[in-house]
C-alpha positions in Angstrom: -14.3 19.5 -12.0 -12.2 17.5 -13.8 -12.1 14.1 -11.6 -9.0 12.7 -14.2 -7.3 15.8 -14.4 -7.3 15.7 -10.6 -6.7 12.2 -10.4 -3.1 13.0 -12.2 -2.6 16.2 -9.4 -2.9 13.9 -6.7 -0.7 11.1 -8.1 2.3 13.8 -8.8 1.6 14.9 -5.6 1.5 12.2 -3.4 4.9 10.3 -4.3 6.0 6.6 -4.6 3.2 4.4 -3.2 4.2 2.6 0.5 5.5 -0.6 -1.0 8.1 1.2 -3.5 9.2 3.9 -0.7 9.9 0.1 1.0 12.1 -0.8 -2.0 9.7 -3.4 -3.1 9.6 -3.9 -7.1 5.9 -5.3 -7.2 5.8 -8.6 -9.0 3.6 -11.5 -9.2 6.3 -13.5 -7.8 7.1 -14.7 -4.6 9.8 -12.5 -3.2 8.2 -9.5 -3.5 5.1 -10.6 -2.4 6.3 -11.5 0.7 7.9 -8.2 1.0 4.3 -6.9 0.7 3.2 -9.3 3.2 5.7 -8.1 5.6 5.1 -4.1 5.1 1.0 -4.9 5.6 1.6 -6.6 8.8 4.1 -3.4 10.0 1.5 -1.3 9.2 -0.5 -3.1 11.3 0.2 -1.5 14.1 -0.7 1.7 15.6 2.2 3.4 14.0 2.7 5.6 11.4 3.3 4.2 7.8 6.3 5.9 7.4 8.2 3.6 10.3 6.5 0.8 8.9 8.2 1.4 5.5 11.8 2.0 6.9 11.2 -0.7 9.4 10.1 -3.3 6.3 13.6 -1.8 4.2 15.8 -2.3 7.2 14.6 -6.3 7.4 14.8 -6.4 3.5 18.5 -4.9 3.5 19.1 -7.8 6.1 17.7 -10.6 4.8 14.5 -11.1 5.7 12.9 -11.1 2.2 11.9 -14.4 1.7 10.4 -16.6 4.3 13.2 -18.5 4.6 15.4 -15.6 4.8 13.5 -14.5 7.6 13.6 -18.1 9.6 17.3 -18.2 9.0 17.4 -14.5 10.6 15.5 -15.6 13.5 13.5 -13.5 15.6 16.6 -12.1 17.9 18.0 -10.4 14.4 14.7 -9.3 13.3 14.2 -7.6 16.1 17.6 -6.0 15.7 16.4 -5.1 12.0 13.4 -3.3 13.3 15.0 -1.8 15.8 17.6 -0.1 13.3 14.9 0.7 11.0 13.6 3.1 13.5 10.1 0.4 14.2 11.4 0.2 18.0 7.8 0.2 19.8 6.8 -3.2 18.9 9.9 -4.3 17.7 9.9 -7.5 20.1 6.4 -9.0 19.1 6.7 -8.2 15.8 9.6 -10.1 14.9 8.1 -13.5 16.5 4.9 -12.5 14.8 6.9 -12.1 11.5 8.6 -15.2 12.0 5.6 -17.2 12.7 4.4 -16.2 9.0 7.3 -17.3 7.4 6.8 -20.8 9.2 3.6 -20.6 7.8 4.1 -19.6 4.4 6.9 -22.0 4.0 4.4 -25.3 5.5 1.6 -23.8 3.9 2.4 -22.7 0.4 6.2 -23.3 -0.2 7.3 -19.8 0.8 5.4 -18.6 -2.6 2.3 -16.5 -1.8 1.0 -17.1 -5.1 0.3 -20.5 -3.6 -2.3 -18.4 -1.9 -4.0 -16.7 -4.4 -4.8 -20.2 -6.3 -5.3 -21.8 -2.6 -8.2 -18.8 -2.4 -9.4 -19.9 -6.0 -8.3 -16.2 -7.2 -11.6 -15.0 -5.0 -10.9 -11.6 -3.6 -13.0 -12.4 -0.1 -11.5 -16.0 0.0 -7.9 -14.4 -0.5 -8.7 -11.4 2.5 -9.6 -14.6 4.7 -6.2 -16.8 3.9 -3.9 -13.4 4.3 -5.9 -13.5 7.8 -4.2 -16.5 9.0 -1.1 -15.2 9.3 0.1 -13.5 12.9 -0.4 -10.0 12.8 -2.7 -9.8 9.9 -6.5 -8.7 10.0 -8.8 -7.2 8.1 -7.2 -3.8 7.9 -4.0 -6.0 7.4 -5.3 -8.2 4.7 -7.0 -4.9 2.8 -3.9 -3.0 3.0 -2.0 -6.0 1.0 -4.8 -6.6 -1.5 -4.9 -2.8 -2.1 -0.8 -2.9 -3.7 -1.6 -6.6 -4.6 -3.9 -5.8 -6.9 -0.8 -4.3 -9.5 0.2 -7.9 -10.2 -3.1 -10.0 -9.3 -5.9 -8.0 -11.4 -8.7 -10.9 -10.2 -8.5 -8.4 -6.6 -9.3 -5.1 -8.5 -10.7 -3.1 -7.6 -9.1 -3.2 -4.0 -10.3 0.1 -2.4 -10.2 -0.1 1.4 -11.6 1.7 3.8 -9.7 5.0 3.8 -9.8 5.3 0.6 -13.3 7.2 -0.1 -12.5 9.2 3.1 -9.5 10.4 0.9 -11.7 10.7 -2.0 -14.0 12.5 -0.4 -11.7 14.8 0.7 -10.7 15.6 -3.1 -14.3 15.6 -4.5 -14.0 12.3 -5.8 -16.2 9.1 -6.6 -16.6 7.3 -3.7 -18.0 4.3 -5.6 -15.0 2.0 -6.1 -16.4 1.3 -9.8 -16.5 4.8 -10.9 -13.2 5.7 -8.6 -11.3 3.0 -10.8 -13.2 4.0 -14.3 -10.8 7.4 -13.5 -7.3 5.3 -14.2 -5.4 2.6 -16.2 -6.3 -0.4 -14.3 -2.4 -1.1 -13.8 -2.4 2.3 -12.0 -5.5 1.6 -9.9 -2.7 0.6 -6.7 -1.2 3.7 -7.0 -4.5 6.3 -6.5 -5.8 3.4 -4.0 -2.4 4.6 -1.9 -2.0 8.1 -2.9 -6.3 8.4 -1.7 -5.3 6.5 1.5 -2.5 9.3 2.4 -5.1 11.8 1.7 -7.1 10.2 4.2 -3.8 10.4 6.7 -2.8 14.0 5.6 -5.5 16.4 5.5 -3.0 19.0 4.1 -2.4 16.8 1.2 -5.4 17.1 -0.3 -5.4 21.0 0.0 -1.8 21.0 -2.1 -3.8 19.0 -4.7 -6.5 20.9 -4.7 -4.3 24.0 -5.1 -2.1 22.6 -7.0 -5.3 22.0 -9.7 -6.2 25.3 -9.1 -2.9 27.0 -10.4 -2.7 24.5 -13.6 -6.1 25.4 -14.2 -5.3 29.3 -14.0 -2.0 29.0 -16.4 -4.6 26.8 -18.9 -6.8 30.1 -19.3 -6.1 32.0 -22.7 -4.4 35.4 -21.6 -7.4 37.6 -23.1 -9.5 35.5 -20.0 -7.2 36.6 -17.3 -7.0 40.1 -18.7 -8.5 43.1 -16.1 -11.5 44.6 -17.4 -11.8 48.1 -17.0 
């Protein structure tokens, strides 16, 4: 097996990681951030990540992303947001949750989540415990954030949670996050991090990769190999 070559099956497979499907453009700067905050605590829930990505575009598109965006919203209109972004189940305690962050991140680090990361002294188990603070976000919460966070704050990498060697398992893959990452560009560890944590959702994905590798391999055979012998 080829791990890279299969590495680059699963990423054309797999699409746009959760936060870009969101509309996010990852930055190290505050909006953005935020914006990641707010997807990580939609997916949260019991629900799947799809609706937490419409549901996190629909607040975005009306004007919840900043933190003071969001407190200007309020948690009537957030609500209202969700709702229209198809995350109607816990639409209600989510957008009090969601406002409660922003309160927080505005007293707490001036509506900048990089604020945070110095706050945590750019430790990757101190940062996991601050993300923690805020409503709605645990462990799973805080992992799921460090996991895309890790594009634009490299001190996290590598960010592999727990899904993620149940998805590279699934693809005969390193399970050790140091030899997982030693298969991409550092800047692109986020994106395998994701696409491995779909695999873990969609068993059928990782059979279209594996076929997929399959066929690429067959077209890669000199034409004298694939010739009948008689």
């Amino acid at each position: 097996m080829d791990a890279r070559r299969r590495v680059a099956m699963l990423l054309e497979s797999a699409g746009g990681t959760y936060p870009e499907q969101a509309g996010i453009v990852l930055a190290d700067r505050a909006e953005p951030l935020w914006q990641l905050l707010v997807l990580s605590n939609l997916a949260s829930a019991r629900i799947h990540g799809s609706i937490a990505v419409t549901g996190t575009a629909a607040l975005i598109a009306a004007g919840a992303g900043t933190p003071a965006g969001t407190l200007e919203l309020g948690r009537l209109h957030c609500k209202e947001a969700l709702i229209a972004g198809r995350y109607r189940h816990f639409a209600e305690g989510t957008a009090t949750r969601l406002n409660d962050c922003a309160r927080l991140a505005e007293d707490e680090y001036g509506g900048d989540l990089r604020g945070l990361a110095a706050a945590a002294q750019y430790r990757p188990d101190r940062t996991r415990a601050l993300l923690q603070r805020f409503p709605g976000i645990g462990p799973a919460g805080a992992a799921a954030f460090c996991r895309d966070a890790q594009a634009v704050w490299p001190h996290l990498r590598p960010a592999l949670d727990a899904r993620v060697p149940v998805g590279a398992e699934r693809l005969g893959l390193p399970v050790e996050p140091d030899r997982l990452a030693a298969l991409v560009d550092p800047s692109d560890l986020h994106r395998l991090a994701d696409a491995l944590v779909r695999v873990a959702l969609d068993p059928e994905l990782a059979e279209r990769v594996l076929d997929a590798e399959q066929v690429s391999a067959a077209e890669q055979e000199p034409a004298a190999e694939r010739l009948p012998v008689h």
